[in-house]
MIDOLO-214951 format. One record per residue: residue in three letters; x, y, z of N, C-alpha, C in turn. Coordinates in nm, 4 decimals, decimal comma, padded with zeros to 6 digits. Example, Ala and Ser with C-alpha at 12.3 -4.5 7.8 and 13.67 -1.06 7.14 Angstrom:
BEGIN
NODE     r       n_px       n_py       n_pz      ca_px      ca_py      ca_pz       c_px       c_py       c_pz
NODE   ALA    01,3190   -00,5690    00,7800    01,2300   -00,4500    00,7800    01,3200   -00,3300    00,7800
NODE   SER    01,2850   -00,2250    00,7080    01,3670   -00,1060    00,7140    01,2900    00,0030    00,7870
END
This chain:
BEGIN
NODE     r       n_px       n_py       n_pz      ca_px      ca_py      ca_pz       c_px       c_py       c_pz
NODE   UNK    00,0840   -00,1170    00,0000    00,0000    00,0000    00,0000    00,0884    00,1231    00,0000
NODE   UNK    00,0823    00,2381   -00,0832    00,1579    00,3546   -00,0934    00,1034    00,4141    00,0015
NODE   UNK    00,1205    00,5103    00,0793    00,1167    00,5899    00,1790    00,0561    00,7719    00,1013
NODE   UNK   -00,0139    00,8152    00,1402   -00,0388    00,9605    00,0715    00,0709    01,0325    00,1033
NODE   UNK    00,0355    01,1608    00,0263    00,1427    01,2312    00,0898    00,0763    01,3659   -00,0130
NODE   UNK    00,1169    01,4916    00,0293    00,1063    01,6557   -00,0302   -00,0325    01,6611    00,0035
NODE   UNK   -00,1439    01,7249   -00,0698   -00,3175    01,6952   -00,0927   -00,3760    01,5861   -00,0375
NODE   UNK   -00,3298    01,4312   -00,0858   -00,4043    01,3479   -00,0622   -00,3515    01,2651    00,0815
NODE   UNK   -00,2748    01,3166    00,1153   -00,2501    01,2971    00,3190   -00,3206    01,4219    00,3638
NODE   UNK   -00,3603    01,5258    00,3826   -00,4300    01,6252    00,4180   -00,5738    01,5741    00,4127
NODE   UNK   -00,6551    01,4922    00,2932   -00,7845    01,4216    00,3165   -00,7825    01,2953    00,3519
NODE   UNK   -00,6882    01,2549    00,4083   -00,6638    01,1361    00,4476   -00,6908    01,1452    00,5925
NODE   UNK   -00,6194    01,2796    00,6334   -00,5909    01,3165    00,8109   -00,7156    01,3427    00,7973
NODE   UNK   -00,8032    01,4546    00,7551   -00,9759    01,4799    00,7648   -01,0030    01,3400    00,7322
NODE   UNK   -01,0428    01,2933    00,6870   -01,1044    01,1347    00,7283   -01,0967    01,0686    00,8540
NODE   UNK   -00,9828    01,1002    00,8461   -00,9533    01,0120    01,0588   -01,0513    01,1151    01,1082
NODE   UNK   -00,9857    01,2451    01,1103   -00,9696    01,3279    01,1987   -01,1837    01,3106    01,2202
NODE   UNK   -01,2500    01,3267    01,0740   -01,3780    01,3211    01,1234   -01,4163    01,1576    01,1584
NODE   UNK   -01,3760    01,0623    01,1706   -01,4375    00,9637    01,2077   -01,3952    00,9910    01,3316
NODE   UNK   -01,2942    01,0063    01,3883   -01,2854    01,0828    01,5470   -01,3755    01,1681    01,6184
NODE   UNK   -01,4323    01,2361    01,5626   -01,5145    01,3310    01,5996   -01,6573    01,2703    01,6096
NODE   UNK   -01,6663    01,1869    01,5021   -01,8031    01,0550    01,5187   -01,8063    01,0162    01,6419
NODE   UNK   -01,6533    00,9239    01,6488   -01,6685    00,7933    01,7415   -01,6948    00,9303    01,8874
NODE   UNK   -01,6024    00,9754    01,9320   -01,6301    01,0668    02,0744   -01,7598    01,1511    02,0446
NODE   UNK   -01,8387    01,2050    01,9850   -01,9437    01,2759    01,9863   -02,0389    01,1949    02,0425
NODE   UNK   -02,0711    01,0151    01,9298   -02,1594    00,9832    01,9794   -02,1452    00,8771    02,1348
NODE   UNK   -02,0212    00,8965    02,1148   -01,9527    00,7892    02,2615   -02,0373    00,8677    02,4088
NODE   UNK   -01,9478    01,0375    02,3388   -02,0230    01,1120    02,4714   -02,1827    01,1612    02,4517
NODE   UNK   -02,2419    01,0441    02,3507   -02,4280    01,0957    02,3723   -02,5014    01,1515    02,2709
NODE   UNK   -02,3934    01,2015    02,2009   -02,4467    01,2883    02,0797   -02,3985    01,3046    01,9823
NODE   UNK   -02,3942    01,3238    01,9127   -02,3047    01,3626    01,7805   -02,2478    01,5189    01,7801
NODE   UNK   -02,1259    01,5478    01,7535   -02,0284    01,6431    01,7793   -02,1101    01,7740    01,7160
NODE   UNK   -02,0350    01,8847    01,7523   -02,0849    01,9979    01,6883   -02,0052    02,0245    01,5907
NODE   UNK   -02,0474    02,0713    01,4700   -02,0108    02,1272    01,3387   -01,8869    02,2404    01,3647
NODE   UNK   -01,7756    02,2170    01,3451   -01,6689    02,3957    01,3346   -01,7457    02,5088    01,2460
NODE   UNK   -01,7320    02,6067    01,3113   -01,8257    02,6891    01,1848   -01,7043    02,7239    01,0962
NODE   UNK   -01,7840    02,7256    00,9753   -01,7932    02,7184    00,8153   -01,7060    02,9050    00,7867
NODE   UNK   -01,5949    02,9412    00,7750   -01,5180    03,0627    00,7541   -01,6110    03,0979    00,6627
NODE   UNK   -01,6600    03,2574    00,6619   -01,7139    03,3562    00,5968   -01,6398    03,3858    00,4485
NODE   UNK   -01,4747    03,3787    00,4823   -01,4314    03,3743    00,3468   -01,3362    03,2797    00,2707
NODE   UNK   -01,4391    03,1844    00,2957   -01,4008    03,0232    00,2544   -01,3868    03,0485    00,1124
NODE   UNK   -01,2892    03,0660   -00,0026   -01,3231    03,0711   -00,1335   -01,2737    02,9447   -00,2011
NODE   UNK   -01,3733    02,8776   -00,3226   -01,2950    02,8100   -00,4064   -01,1792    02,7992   -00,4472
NODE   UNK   -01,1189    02,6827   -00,4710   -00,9695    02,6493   -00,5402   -00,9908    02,7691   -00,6425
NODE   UNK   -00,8529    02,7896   -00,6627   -00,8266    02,8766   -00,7996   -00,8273    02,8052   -00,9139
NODE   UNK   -00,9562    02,8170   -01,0128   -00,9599    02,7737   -01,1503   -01,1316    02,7051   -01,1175
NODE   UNK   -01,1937    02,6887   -01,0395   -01,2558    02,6560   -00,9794   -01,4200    02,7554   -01,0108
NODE   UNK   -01,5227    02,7378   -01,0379   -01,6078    02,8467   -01,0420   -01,7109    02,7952   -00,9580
NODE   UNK   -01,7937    02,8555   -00,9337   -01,9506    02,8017   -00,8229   -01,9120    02,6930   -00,7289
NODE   UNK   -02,0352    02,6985   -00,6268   -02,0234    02,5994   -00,5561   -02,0700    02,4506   -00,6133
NODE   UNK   -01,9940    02,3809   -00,5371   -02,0605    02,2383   -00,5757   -02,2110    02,2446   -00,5213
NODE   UNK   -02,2738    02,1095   -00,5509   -02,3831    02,1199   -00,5017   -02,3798    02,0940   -00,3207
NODE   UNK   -02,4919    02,1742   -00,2777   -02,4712    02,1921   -00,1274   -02,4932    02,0204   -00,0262
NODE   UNK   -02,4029    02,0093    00,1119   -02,5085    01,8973    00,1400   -02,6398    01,9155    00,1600
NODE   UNK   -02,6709    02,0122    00,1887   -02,8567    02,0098    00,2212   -02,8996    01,9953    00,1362
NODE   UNK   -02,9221    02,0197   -00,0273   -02,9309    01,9671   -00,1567   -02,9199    01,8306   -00,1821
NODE   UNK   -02,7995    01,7887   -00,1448   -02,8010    01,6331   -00,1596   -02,9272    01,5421   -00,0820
NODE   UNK   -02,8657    01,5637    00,0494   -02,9912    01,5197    00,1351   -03,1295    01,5474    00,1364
NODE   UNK   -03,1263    01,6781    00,0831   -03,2751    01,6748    00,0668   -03,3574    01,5801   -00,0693
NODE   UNK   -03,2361    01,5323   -00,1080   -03,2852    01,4495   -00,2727   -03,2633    01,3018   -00,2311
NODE   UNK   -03,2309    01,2444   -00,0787   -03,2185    01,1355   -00,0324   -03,3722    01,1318    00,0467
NODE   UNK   -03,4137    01,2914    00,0651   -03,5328    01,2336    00,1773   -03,4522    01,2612    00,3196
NODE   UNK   -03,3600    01,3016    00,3934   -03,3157    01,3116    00,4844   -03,2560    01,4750    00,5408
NODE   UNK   -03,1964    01,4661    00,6525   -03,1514    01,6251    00,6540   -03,0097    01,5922    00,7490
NODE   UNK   -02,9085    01,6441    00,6209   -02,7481    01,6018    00,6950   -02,6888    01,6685    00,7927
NODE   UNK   -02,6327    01,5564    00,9011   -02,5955    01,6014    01,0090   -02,4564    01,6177    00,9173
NODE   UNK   -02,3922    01,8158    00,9799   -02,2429    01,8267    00,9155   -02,1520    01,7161    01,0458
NODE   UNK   -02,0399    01,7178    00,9990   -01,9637    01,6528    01,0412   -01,8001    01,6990    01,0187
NODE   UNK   -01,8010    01,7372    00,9438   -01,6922    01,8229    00,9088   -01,7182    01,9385    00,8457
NODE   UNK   -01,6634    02,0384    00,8533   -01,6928    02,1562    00,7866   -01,5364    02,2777    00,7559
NODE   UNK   -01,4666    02,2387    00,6608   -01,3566    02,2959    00,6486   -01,3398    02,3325    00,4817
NODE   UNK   -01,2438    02,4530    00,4557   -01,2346    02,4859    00,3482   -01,2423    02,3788    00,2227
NODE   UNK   -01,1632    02,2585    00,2377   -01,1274    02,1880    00,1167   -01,2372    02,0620    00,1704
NODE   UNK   -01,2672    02,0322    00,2385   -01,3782    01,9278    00,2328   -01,5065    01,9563    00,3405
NODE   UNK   -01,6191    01,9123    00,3181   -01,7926    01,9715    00,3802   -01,8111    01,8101    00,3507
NODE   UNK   -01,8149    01,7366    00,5053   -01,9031    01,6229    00,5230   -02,0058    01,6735    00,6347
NODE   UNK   -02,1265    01,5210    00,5559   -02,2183    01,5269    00,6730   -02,2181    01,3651    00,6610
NODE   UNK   -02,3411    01,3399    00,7427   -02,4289    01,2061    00,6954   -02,5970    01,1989    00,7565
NODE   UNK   -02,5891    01,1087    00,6463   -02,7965    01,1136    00,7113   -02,8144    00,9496    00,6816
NODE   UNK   -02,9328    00,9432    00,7251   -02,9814    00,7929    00,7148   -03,1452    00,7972    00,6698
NODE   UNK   -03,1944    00,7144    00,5866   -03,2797    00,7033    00,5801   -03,3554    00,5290    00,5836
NODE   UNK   -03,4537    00,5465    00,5406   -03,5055    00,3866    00,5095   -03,4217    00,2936    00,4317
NODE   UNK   -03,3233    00,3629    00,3538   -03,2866    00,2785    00,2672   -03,1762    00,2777    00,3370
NODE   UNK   -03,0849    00,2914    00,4206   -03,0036    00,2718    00,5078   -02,9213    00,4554    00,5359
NODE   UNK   -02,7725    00,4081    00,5921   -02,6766    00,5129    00,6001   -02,6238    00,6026    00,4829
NODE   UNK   -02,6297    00,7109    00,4355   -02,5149    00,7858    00,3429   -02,4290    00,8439    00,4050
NODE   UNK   -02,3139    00,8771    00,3479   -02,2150    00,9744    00,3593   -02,1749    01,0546    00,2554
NODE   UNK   -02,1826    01,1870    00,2739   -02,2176    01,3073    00,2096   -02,0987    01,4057    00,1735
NODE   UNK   -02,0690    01,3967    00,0911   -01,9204    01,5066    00,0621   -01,8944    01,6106   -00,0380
NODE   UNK   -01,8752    01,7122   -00,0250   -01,8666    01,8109   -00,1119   -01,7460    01,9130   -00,1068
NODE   UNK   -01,6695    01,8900   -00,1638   -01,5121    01,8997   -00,1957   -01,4717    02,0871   -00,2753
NODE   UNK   -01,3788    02,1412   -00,2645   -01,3323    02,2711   -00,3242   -01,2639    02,2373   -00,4836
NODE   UNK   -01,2589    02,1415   -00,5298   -01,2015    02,0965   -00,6266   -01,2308    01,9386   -00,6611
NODE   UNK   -01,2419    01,9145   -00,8048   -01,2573    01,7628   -00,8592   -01,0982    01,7138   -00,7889
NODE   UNK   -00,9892    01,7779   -00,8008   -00,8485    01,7109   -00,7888   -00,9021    01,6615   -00,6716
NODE   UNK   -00,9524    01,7267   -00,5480   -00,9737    01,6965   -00,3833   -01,0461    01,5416   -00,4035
NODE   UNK   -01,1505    01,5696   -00,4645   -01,2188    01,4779   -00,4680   -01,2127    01,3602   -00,5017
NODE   UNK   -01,1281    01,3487   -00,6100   -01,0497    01,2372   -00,6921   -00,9627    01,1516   -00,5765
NODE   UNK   -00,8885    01,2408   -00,4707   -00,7717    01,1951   -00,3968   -00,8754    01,1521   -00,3057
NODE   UNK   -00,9296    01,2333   -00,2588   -01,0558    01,1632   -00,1282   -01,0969    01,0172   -00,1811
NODE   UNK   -01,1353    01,0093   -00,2922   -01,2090    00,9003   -00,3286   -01,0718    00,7779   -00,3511
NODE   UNK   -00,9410    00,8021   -00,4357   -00,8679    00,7105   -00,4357   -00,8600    00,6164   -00,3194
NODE   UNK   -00,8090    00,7202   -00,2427   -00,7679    00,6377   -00,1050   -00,9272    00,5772   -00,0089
NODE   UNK   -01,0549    00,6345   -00,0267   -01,1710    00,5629    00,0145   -01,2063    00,4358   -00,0363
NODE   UNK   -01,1591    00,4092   -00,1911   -01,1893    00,3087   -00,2644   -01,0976    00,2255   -00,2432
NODE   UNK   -00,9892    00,2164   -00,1612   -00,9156    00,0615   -00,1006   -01,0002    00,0519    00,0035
NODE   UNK   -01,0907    00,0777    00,0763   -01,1848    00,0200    00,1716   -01,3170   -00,0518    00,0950
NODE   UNK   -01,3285   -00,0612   -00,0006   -01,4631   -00,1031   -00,0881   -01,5604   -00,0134   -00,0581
NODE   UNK   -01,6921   -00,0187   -00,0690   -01,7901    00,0596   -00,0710   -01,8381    00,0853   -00,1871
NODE   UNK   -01,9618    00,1737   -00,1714   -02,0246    00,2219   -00,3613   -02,0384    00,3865   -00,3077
NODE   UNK   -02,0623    00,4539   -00,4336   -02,0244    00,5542   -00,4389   -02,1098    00,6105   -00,5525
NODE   UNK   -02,1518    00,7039   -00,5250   -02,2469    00,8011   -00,6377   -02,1474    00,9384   -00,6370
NODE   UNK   -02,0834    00,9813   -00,7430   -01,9917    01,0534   -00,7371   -02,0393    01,1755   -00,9120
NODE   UNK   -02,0166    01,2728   -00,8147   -02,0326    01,4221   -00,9292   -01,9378    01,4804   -00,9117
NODE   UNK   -01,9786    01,6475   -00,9971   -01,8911    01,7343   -00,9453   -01,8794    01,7877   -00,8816
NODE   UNK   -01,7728    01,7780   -00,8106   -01,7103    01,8045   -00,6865   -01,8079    01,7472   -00,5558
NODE   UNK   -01,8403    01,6699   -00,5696   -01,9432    01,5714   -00,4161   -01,9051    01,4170   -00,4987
NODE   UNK   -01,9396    01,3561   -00,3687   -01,9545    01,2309   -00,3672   -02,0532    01,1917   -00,2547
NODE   UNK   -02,1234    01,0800   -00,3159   -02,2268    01,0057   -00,1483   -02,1780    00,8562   -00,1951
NODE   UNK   -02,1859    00,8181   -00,0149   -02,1308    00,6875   -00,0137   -02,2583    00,6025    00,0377
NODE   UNK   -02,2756    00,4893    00,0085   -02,4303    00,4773    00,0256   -02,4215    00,3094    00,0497
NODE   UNK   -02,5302    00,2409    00,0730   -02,5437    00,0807    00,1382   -02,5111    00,0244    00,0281
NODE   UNK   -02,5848    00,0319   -00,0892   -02,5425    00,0100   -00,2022   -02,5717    00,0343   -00,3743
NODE   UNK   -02,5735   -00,0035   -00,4701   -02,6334    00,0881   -00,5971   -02,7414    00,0937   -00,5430
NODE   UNK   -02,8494    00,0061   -00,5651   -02,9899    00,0544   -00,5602   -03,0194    00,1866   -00,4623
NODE   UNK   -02,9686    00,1212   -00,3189   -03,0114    00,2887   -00,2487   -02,9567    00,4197   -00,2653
NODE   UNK   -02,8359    00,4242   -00,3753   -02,8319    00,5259   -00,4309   -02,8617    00,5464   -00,5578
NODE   UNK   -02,9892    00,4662   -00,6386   -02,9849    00,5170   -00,7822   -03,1251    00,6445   -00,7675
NODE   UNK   -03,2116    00,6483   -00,6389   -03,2762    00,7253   -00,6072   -03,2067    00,8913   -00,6510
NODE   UNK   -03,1151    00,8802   -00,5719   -03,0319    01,0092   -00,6211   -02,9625    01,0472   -00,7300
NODE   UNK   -02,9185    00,9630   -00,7660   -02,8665    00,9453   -00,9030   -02,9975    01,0152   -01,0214
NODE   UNK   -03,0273    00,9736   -01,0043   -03,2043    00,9762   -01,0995   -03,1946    01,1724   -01,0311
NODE   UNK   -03,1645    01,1944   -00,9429   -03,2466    01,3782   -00,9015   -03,0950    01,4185   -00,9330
NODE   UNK   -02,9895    01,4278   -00,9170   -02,8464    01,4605   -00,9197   -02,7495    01,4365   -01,0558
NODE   UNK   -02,7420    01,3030   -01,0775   -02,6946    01,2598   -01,1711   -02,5731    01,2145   -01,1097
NODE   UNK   -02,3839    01,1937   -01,2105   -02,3334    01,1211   -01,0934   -02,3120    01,0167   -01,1889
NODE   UNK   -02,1925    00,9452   -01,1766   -02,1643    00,8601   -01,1842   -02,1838    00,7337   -01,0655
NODE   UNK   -02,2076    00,5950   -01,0857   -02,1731    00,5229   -00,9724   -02,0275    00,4691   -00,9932
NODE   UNK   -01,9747    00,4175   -00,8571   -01,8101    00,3752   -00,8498   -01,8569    00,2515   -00,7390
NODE   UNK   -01,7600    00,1577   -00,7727   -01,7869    00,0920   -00,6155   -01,5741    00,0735   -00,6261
NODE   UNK   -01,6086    00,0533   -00,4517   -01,4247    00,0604   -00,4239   -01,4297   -00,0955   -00,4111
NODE   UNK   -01,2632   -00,1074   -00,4827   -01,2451   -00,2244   -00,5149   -01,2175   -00,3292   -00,3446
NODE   UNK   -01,1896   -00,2585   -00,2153   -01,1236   -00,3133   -00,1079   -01,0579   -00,4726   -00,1269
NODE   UNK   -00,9749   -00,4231   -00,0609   -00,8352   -00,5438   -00,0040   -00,8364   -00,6405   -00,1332
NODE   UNK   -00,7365   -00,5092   -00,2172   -00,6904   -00,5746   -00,3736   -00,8198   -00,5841   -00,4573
NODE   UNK   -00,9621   -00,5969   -00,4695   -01,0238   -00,6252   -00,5654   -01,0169   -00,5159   -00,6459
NODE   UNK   -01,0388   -00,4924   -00,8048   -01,0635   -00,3547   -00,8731   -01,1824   -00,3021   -00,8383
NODE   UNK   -01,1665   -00,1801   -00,8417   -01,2966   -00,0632   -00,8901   -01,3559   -00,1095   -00,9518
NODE   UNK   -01,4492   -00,0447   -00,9865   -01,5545   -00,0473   -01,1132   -01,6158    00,0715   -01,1125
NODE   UNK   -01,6859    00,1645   -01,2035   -01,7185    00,2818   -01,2644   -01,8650    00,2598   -01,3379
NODE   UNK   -01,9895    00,3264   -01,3233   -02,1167    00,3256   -01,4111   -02,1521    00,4637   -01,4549
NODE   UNK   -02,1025    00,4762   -01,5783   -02,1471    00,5949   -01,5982   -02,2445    00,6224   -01,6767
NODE   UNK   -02,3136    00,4919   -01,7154   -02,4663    00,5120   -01,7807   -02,5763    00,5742   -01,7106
NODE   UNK   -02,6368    00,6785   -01,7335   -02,7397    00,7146   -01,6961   -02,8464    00,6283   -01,6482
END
């Protein structure tokens, strides 16, 4: 396994760093409070509009996302619905996102992935709901050596 390093160790550490904030939030009862969101948070340079928001996403799952992280280069939440757990991401750049997702996809999982967001979801079906309001490619991660795979049929 290569080790990250520049960009993609920086979303590597936010990954720990928010599953940390999971495990002790809900350890101590609740789920953590959100860092507030800098006033002059601006896009990567080359970069135009925002991605789509998480409350946008979630609201196209049927749910309303708890944030979980909230920092310049990456905006997680997660919500749950009937169809199980998502995880919700919306990135300052495709490059961010690309590296977020490399290193997520040696854990396996599926993945409904746009621009600049990704949702991580139980599996295709409970995310083709969104897919269908969003659009998005699906991905599933290959974990412990299997390949990827990619759906980019509508």
């Amino acid at each position: 396994m290569r080790f990250p390093s520049g960009p993609g160790l920086l979303l590597v550490a936010a990954g720990g760093l928010s599953c940390a904030i999971v495990v002790t939030g809900y350890a101590n009862g609740g789920p953590a409070p959100a860092a507030p969101r800098p006033a002059h948070a601006a896009p990567s340079p080359g970069v135009t509009g925002p991605p789509v928001s998480l409350a946008r996403i979630a609201a196209a799952l049927g749910c309303r996302a708890e944030v979980i992280v909230d920092a310049q280069e990456i905006r997680e939440g997660g919500c749950t619905t009937g169809a199980g757990t998502f995880r919700l991401l919306t990135f300052s750049s495709d490059a961010k996102k690309r590296a977020w997702l490399t290193e997520a996809q040696a854990y396996g999982g599926t993945y409904l992935v746009g621009t600049r967001w990704s949702v991580t979801g139980p599996s295709r079906s409970a995310l083709a709901p969104l897919r269908a309001a969003l659009g998005g490619s699906l991905e599933t991660g290959g974990g412990h050596g299997r390949p990827s795979g990619h759906d980019h049929a509508p």
